[in-house]
gemmi code that builds the backbone of each chain (N, CA, C; Angstrom):
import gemmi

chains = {
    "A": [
        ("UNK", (104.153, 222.856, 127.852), (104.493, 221.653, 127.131), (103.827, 220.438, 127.737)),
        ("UNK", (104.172, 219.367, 127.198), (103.565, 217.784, 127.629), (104.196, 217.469, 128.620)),
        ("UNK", (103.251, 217.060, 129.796), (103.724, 216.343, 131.220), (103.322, 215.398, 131.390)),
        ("UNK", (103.833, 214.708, 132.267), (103.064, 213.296, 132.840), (103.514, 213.531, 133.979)),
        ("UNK", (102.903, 212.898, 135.438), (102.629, 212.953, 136.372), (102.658, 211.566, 136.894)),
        ("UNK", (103.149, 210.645, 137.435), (103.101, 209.328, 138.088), (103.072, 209.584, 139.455)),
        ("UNK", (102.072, 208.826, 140.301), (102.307, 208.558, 142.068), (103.690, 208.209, 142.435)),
        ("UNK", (104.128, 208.885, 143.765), (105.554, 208.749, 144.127), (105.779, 207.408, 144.481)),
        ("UNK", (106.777, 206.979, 144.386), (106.679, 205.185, 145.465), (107.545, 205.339, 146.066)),
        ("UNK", (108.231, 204.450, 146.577), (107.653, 202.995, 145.894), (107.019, 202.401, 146.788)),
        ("UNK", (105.856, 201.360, 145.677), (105.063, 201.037, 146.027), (105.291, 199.427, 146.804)),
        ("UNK", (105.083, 198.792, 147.996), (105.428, 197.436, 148.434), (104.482, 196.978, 148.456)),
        ("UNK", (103.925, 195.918, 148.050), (102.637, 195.097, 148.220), (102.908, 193.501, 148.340)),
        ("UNK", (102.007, 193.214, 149.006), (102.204, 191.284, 149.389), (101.249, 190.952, 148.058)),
        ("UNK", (101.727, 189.645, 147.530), (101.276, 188.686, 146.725), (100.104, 189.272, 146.956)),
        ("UNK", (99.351, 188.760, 145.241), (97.970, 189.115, 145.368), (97.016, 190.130, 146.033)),
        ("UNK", (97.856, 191.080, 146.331), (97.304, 192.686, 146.338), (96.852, 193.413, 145.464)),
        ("UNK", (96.060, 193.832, 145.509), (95.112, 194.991, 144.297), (96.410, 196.157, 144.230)),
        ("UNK", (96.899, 196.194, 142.683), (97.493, 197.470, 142.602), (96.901, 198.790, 141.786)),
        ("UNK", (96.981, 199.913, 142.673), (96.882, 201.175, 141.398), (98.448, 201.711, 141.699)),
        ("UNK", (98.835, 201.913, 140.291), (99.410, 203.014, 139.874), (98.805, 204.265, 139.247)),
        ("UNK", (98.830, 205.641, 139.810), (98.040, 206.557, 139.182), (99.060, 207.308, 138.349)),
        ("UNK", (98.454, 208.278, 137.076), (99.202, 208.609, 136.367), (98.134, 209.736, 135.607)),
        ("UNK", (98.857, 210.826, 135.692), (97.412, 211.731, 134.926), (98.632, 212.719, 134.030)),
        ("UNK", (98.416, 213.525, 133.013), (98.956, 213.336, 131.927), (98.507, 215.173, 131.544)),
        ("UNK", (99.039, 216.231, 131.076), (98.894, 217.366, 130.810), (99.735, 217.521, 129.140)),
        ("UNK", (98.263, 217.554, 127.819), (99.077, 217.882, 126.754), (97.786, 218.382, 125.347)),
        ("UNK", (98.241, 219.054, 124.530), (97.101, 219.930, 123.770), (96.483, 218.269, 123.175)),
        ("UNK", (95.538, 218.943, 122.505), (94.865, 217.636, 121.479), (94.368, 216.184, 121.856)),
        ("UNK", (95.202, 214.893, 121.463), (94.549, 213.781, 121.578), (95.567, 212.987, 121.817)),
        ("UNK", (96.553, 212.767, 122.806), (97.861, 212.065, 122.785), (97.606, 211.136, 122.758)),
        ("UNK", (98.560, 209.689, 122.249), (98.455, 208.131, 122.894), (99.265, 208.000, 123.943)),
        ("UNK", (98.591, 207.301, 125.220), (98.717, 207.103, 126.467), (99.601, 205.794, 126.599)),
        ("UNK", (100.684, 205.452, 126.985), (101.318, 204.268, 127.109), (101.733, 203.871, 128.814)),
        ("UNK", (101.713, 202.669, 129.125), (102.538, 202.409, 130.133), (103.615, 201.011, 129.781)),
        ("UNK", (104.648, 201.750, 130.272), (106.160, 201.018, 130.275), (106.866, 200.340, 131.606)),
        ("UNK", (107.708, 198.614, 131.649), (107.455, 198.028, 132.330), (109.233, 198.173, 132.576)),
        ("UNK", (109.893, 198.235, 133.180), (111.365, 198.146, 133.409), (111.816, 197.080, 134.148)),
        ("UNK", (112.333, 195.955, 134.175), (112.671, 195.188, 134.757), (114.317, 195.091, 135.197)),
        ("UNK", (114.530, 195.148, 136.518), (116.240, 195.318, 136.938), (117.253, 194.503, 135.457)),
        ("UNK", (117.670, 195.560, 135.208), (119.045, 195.451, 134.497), (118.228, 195.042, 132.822)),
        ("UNK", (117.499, 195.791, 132.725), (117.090, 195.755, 131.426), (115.988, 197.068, 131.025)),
        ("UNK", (116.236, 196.983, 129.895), (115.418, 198.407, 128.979), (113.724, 198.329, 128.858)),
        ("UNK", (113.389, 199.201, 128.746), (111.727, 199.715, 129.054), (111.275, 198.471, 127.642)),
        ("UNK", (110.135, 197.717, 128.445), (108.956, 197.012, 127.304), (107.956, 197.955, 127.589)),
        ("UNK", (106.929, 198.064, 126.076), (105.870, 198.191, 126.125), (104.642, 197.249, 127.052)),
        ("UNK", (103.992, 197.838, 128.018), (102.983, 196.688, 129.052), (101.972, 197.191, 127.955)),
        ("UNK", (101.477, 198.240, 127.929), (100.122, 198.286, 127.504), (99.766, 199.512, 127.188)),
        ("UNK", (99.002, 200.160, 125.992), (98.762, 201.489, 125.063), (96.937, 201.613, 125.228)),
        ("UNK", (97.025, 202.914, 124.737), (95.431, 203.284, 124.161), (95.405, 204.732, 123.826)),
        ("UNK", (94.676, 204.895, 122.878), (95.357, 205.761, 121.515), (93.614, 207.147, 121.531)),
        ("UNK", (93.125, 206.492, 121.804), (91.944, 207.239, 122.184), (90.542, 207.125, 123.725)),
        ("UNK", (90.192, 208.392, 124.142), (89.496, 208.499, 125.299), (88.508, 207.535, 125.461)),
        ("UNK", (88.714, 206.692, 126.577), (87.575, 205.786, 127.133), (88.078, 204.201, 126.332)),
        ("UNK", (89.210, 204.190, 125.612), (89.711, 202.860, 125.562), (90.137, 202.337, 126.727)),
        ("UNK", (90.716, 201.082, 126.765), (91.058, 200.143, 127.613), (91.976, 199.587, 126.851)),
        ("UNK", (93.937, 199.804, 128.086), (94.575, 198.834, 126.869), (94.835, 197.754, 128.267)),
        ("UNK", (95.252, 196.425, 127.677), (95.754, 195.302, 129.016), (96.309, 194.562, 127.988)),
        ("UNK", (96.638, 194.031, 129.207), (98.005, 193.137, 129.171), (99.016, 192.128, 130.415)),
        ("UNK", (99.325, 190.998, 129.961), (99.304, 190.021, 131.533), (98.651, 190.401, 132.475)),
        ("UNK", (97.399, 191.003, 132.708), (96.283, 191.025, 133.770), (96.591, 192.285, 134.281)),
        ("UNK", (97.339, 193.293, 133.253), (97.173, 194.891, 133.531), (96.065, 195.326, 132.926)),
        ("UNK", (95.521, 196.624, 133.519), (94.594, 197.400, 132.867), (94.931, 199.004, 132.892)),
        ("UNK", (94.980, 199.769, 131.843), (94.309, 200.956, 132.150), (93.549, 201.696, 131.542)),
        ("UNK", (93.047, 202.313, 131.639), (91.555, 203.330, 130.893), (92.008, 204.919, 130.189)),
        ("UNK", (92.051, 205.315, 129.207), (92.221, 206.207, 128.965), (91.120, 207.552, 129.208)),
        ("UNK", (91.304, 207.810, 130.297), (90.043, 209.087, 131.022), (90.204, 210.392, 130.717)),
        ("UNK", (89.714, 211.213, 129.369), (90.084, 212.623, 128.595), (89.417, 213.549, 129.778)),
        ("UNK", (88.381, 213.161, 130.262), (87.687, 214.263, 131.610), (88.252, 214.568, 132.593)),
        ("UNK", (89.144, 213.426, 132.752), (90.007, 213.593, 134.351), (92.065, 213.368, 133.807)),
        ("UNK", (92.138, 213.892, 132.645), (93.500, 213.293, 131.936), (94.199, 212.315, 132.826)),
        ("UNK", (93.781, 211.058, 133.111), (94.202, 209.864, 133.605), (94.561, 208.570, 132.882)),
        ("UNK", (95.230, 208.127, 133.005), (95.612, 206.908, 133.294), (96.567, 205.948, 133.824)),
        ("UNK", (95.372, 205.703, 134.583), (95.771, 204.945, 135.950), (96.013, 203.539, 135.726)),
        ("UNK", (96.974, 202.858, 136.245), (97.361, 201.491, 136.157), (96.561, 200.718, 137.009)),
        ("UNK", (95.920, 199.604, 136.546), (95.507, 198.398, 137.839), (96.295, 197.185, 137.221)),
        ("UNK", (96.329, 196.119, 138.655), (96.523, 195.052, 138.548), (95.393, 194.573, 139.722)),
        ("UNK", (94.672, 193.174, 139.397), (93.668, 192.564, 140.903), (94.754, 192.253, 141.276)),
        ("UNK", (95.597, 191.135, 141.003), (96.466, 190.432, 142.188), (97.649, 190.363, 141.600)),
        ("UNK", (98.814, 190.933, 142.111), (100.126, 191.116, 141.782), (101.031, 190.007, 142.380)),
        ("UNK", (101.801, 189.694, 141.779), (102.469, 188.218, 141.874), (104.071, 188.998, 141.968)),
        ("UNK", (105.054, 188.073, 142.650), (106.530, 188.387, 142.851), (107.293, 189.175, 141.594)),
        ("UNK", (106.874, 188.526, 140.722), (107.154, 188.400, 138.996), (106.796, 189.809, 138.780)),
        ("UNK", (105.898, 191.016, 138.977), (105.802, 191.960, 138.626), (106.649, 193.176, 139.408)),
        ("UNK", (107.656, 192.505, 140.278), (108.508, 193.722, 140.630), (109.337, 194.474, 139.507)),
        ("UNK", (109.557, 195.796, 139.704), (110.011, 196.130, 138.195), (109.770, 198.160, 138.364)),
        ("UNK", (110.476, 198.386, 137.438), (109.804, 199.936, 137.495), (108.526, 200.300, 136.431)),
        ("UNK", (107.918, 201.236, 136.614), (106.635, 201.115, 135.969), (106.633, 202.323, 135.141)),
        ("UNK", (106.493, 203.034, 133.649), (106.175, 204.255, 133.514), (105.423, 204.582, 132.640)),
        ("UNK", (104.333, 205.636, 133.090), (103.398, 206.294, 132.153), (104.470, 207.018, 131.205)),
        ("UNK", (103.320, 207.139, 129.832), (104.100, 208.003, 129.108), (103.211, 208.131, 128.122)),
        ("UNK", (103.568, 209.595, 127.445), (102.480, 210.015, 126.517), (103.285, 210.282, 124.822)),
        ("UNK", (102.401, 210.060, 123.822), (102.827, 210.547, 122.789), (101.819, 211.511, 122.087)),
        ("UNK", (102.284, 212.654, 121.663), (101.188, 214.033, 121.179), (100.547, 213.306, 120.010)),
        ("UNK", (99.365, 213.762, 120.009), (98.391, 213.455, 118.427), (99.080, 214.170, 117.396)),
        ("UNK", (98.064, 214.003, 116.414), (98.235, 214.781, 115.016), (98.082, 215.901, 114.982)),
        ("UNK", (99.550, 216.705, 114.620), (99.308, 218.031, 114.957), (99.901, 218.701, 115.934)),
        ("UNK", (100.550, 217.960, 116.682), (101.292, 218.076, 118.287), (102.861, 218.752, 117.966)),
        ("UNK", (103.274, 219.789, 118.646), (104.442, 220.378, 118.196), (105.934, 219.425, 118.507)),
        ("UNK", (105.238, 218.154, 119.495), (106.348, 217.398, 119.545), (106.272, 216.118, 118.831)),
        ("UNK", (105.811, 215.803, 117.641), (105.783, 214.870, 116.777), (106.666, 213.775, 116.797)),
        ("UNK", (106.062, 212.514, 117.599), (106.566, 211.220, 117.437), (107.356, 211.226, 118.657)),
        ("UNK", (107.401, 212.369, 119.317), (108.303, 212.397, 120.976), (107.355, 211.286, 122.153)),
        ("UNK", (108.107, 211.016, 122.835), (107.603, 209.944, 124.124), (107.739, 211.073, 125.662)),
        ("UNK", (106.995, 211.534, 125.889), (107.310, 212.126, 127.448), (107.194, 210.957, 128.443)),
        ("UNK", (107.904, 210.738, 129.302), (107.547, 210.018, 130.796), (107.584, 210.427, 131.579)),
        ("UNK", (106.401, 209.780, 132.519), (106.627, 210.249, 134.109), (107.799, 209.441, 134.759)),
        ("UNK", (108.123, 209.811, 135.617), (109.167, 209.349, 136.518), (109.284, 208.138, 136.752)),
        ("UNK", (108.720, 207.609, 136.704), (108.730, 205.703, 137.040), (108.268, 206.183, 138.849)),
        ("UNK", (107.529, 204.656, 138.801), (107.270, 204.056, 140.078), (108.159, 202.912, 140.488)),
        ("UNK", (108.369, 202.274, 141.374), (109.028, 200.988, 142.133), (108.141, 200.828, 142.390)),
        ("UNK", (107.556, 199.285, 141.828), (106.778, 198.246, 142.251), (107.591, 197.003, 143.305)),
        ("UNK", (107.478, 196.898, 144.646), (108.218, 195.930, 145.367), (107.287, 194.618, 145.320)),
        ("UNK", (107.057, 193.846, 145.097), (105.750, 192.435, 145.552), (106.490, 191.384, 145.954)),
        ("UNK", (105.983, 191.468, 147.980), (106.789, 190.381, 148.522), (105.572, 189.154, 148.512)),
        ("UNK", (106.383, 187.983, 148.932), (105.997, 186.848, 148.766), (105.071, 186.929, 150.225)),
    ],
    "B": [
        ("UNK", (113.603, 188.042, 115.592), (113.901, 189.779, 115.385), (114.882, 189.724, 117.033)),
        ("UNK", (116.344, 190.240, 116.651), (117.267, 190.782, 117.789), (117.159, 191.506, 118.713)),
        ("UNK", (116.077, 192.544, 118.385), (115.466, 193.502, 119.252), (116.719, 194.612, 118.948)),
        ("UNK", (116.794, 195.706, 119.449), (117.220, 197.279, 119.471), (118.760, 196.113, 120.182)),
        ("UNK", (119.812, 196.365, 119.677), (120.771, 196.437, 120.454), (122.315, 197.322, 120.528)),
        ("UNK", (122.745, 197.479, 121.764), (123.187, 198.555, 122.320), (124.954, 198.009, 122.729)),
        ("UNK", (125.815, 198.329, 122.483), (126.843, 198.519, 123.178), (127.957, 199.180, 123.506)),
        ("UNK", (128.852, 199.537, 124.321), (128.803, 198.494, 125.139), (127.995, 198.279, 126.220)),
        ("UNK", (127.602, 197.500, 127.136), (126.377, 197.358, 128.379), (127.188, 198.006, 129.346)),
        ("UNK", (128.299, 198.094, 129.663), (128.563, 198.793, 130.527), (130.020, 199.964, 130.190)),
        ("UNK", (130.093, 200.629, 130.525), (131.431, 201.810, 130.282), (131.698, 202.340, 131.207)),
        ("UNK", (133.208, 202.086, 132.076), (133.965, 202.910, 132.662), (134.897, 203.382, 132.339)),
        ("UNK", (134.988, 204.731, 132.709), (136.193, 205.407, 132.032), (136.501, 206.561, 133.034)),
        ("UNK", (137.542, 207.497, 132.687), (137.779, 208.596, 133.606), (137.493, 210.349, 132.810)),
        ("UNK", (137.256, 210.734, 133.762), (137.094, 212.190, 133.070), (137.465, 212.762, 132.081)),
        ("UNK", (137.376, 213.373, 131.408), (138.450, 213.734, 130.063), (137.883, 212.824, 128.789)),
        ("UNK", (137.854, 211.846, 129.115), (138.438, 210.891, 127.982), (136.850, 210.965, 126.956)),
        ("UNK", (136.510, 210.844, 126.283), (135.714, 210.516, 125.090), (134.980, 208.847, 125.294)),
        ("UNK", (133.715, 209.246, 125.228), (132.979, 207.848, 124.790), (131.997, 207.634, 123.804)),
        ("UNK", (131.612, 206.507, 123.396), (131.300, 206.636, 122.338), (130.056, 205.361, 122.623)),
        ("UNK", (129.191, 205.328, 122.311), (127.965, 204.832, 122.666), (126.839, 204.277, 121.288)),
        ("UNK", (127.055, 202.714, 121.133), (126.810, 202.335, 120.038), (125.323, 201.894, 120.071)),
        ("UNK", (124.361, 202.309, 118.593), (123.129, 201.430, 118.865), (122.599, 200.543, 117.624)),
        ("UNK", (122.168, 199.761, 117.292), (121.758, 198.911, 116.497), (119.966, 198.780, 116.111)),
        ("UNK", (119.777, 199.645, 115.727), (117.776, 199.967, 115.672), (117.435, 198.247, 115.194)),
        ("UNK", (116.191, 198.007, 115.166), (115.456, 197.058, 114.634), (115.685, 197.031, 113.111)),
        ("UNK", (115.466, 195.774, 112.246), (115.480, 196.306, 111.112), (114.041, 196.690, 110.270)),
        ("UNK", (114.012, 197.315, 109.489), (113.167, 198.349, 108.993), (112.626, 199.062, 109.976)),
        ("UNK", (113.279, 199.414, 110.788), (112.695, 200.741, 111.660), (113.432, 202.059, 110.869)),
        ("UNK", (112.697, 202.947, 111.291), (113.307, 204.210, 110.560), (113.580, 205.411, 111.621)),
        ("UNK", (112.827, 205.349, 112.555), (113.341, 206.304, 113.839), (113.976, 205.323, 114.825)),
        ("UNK", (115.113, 206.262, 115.420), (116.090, 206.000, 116.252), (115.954, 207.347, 117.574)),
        ("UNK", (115.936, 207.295, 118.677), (115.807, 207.708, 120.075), (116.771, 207.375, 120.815)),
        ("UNK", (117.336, 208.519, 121.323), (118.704, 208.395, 122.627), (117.988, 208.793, 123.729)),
        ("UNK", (117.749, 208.467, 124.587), (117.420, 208.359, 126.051), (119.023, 208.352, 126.943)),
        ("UNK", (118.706, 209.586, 128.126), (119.820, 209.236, 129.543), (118.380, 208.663, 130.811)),
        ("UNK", (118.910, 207.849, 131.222), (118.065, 208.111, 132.807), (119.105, 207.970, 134.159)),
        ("UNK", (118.445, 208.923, 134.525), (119.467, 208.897, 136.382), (118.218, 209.092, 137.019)),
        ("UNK", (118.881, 209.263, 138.053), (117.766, 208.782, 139.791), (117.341, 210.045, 139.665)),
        ("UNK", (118.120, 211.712, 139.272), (117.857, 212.726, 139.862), (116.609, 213.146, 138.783)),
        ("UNK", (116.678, 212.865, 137.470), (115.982, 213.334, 136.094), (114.998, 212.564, 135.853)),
        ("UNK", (115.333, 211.153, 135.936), (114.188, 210.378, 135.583), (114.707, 209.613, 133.906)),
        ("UNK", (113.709, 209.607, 133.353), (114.458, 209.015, 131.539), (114.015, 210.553, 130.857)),
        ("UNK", (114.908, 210.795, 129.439), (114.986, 212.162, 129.130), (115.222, 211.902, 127.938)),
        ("UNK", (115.164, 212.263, 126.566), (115.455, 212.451, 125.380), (116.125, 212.963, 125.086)),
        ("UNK", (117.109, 212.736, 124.547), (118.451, 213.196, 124.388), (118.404, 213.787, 122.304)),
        ("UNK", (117.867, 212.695, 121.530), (117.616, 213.063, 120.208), (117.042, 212.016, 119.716)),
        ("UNK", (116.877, 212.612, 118.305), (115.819, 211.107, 117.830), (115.791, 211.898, 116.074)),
        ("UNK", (115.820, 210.394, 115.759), (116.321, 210.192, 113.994), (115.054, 209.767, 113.131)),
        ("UNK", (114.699, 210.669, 111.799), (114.058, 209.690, 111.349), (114.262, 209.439, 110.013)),
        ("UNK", (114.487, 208.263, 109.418), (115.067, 208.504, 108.179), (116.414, 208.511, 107.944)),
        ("UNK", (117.279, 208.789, 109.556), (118.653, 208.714, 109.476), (118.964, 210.161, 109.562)),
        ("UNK", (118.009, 211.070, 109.503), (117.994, 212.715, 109.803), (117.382, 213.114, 111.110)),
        ("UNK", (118.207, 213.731, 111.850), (118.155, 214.199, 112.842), (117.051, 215.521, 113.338)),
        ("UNK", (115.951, 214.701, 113.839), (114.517, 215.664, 114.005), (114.679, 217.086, 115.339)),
        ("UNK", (114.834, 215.838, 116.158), (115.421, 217.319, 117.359), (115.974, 217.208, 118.530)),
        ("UNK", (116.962, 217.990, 118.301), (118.295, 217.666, 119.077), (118.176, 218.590, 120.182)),
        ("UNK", (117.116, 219.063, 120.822), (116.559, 219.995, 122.049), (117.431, 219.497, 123.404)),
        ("UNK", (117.297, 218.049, 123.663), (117.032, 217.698, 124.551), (119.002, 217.281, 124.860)),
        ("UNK", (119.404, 216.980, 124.362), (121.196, 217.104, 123.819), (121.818, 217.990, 125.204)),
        ("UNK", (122.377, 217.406, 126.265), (122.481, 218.358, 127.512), (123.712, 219.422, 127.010)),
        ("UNK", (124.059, 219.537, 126.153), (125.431, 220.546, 125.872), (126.531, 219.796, 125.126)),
        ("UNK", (127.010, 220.881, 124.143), (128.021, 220.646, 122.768), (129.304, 219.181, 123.428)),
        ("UNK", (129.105, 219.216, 124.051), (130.416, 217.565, 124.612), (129.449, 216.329, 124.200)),
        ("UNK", (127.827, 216.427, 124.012), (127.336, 215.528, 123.572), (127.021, 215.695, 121.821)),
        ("UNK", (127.439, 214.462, 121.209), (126.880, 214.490, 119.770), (126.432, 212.829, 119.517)),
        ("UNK", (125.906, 213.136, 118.433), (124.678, 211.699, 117.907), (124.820, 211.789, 116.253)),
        ("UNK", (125.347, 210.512, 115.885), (125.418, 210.339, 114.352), (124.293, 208.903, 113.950)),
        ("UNK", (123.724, 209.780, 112.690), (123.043, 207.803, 112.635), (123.797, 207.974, 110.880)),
        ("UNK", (124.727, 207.330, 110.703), (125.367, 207.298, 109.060), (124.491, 206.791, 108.196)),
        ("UNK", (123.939, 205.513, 108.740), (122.901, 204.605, 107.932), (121.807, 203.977, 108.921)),
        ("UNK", (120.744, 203.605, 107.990), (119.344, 202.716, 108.453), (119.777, 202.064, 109.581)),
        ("UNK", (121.079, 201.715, 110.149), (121.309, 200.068, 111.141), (122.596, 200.663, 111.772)),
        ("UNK", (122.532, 201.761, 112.611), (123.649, 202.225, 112.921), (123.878, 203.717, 113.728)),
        ("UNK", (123.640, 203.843, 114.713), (123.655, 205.288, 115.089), (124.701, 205.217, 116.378)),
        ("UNK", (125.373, 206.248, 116.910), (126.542, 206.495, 117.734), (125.854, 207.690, 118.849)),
        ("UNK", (126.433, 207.542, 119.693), (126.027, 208.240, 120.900), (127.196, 208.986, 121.190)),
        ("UNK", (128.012, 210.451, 120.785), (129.521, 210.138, 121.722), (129.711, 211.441, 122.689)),
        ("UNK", (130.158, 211.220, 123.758), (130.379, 212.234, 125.018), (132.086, 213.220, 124.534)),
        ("UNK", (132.403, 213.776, 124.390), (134.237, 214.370, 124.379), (133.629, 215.763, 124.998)),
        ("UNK", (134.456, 216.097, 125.821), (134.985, 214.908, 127.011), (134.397, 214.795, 128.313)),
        ("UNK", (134.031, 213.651, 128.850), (133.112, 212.860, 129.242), (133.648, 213.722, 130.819)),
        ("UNK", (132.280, 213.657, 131.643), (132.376, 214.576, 132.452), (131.609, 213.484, 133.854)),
        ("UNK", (131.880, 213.508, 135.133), (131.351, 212.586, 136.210), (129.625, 212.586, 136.534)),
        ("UNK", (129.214, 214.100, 135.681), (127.907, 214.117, 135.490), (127.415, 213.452, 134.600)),
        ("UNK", (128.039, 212.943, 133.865), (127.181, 212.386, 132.662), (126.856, 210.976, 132.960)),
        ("UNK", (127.421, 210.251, 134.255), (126.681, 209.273, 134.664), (125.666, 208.548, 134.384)),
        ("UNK", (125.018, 207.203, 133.613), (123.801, 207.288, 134.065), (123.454, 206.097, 132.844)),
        ("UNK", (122.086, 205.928, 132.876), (122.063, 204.660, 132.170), (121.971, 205.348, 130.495)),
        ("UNK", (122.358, 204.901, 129.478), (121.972, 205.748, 127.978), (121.275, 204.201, 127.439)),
        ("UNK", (119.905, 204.684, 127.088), (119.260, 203.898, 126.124), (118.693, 204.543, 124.834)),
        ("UNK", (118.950, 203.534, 123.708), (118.393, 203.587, 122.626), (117.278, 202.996, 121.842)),
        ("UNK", (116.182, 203.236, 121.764), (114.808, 202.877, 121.572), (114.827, 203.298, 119.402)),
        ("UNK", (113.705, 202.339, 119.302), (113.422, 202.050, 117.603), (112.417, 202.515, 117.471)),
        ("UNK", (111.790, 202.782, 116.482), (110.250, 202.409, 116.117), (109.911, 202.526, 114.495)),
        ("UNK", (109.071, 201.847, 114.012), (108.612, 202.269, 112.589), (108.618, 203.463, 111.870)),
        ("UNK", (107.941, 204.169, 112.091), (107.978, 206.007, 112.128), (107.937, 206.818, 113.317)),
        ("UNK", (106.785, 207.884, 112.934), (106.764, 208.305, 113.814), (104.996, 208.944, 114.207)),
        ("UNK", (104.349, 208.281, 113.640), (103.041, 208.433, 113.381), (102.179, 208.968, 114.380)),
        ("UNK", (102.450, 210.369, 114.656), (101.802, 210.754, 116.486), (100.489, 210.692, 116.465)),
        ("UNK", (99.671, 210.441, 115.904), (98.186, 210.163, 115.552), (97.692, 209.087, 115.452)),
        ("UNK", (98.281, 207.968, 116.218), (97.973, 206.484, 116.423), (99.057, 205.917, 117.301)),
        ("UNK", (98.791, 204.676, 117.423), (99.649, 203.777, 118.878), (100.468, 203.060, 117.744)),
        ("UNK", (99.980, 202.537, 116.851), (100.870, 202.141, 115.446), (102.207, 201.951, 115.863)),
        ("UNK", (103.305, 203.079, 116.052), (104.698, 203.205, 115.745), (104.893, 203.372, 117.074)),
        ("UNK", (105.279, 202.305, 117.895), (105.284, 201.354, 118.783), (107.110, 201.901, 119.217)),
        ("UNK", (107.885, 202.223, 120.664), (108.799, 202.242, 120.501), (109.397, 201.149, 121.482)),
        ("UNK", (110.901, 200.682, 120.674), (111.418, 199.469, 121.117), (112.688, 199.844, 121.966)),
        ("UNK", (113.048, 199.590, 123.360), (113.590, 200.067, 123.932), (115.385, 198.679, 123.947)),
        ("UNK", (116.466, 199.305, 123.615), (117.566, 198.355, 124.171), (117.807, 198.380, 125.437)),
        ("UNK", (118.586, 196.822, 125.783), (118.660, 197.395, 127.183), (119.732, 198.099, 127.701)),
        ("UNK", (120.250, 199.406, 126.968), (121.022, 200.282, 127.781), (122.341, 200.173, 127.972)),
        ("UNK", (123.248, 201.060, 128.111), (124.574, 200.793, 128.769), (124.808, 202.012, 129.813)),
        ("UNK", (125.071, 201.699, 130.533), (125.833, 201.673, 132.111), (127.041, 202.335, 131.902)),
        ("UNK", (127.106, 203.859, 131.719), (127.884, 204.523, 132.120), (128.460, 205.393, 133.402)),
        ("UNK", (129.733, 205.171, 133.528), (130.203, 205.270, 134.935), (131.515, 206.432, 134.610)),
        ("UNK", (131.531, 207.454, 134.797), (132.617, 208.657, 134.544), (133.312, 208.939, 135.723)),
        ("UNK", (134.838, 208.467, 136.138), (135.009, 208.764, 137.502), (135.837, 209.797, 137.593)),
    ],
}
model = gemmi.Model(1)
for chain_id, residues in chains.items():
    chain = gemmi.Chain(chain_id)
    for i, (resn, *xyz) in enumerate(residues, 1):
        res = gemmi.Residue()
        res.name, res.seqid = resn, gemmi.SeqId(i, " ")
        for name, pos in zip(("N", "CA", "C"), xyz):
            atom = gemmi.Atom()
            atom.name, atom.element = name, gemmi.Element(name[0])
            atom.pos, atom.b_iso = gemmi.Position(*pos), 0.0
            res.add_atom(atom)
        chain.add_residue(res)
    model.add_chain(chain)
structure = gemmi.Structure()
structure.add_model(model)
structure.setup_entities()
């Protein structure tokens, strides 16, 4: 079946640190790739999507790449600010054709810490 | 737009007893999603509606859990009888359809209620 895979954390970084979150993804066909932003005491936002291989989705100065050769996608931020502490999660939805139609798998979430 | 909303935000109660777990989809959304997350599982799918018909109820941890959506603006979450495992945050997420062949049908997450079974 469909997996996702997220790096363990949590992750602590000082202001303006380069972040990766890695995230690589196991599922038949052509899934859309999402990452989801959790903020203490509130429900998952959409950060940022990409629906086919070698897109780029961003968002408030996120990036990630949808990589079909290496089933990745990996989160960046250049410089992470206090404001992005929060839980983080990949997550996939199956293409057309996918036996789990319109389902969301996630990876586990990360803890993003960003001290001042 | 109100966004997905959920209540109550938080529920304590004691073993035995029955709960009941309310959600409010977006309007003109047509799929509805029950999510549990705990520390040990992670977030998990519990069921998911489309149309107000119930697509697949796989993920449903055992017969003490059931899920009604009566109408378009209205679906129920309920535990009988509610057990100290069932702990954990329950969210209910929206979306347009369910279009797995595009980013399109976008899902909208509430923020959850906070169940506590002692």
């Amino acid at each position: 079946g469909d997996s996702v895979t997220q790096m363990e954390g949590p992750v602590t970084l000082s202001e303006e640190a380069f972040l990766t979150i890695n995230c690589t993804y196991t599922a038949t066909g052509y899934p859309s790739l999402f990452w989801y932003v959790q903020y203490p005491g509130e429900g998952l936002q959409l950060l940022l999507k990409a629906t086919k291989a070698d897109d780029k989705g961003s968002n408030k100065g996120f990036e990630a790449t949808y990589r079909k050769e290496t089933t990745s996608f990996h989160l960046e931020k250049g410089s992470v600010q206090v404001s992005d502490s929060a839980v983080y999660f990949c997550a996939l939805r199956p293409g057309a054709g996918g036996t789990s139609y319109g389902k969301l798998t996630f990876g586990q979430g990360t803890i993003l810490t960003v001290h001042p | 737009d109100a966004g997905v909303i959920q209540s109550p935000r938080h529920e304590v109660t004691e073993m035995g007893q029955e709960v009941t777990l309310r959600c409010k989809p977006i309007s003109g959304h047509n799929s509805l999603f029950w999510y549990r997350q705990t520390m040990m599982r992670g977030l998990e799918l519990l069921i998911y509606f489309n149309n107000n018909v119930p697509i697949d109820d796989s993920g449903m941890p055992e017969d003490r859990f059931s899920a009604k959506m009566p109408n378009a603006s209205f679906s129920t979450l309920k535990i009988q009888p509610s057990e100290p495992r069932d702990s954990a945050v329950y969210f209910c997420a929206s979306s347009r359809g369910l279009a797995g062949g595009s980013g399109k049908n976008i899902q909208y997450f509430g923020a959850g209620t906070r169940l506590s079974v002692l």
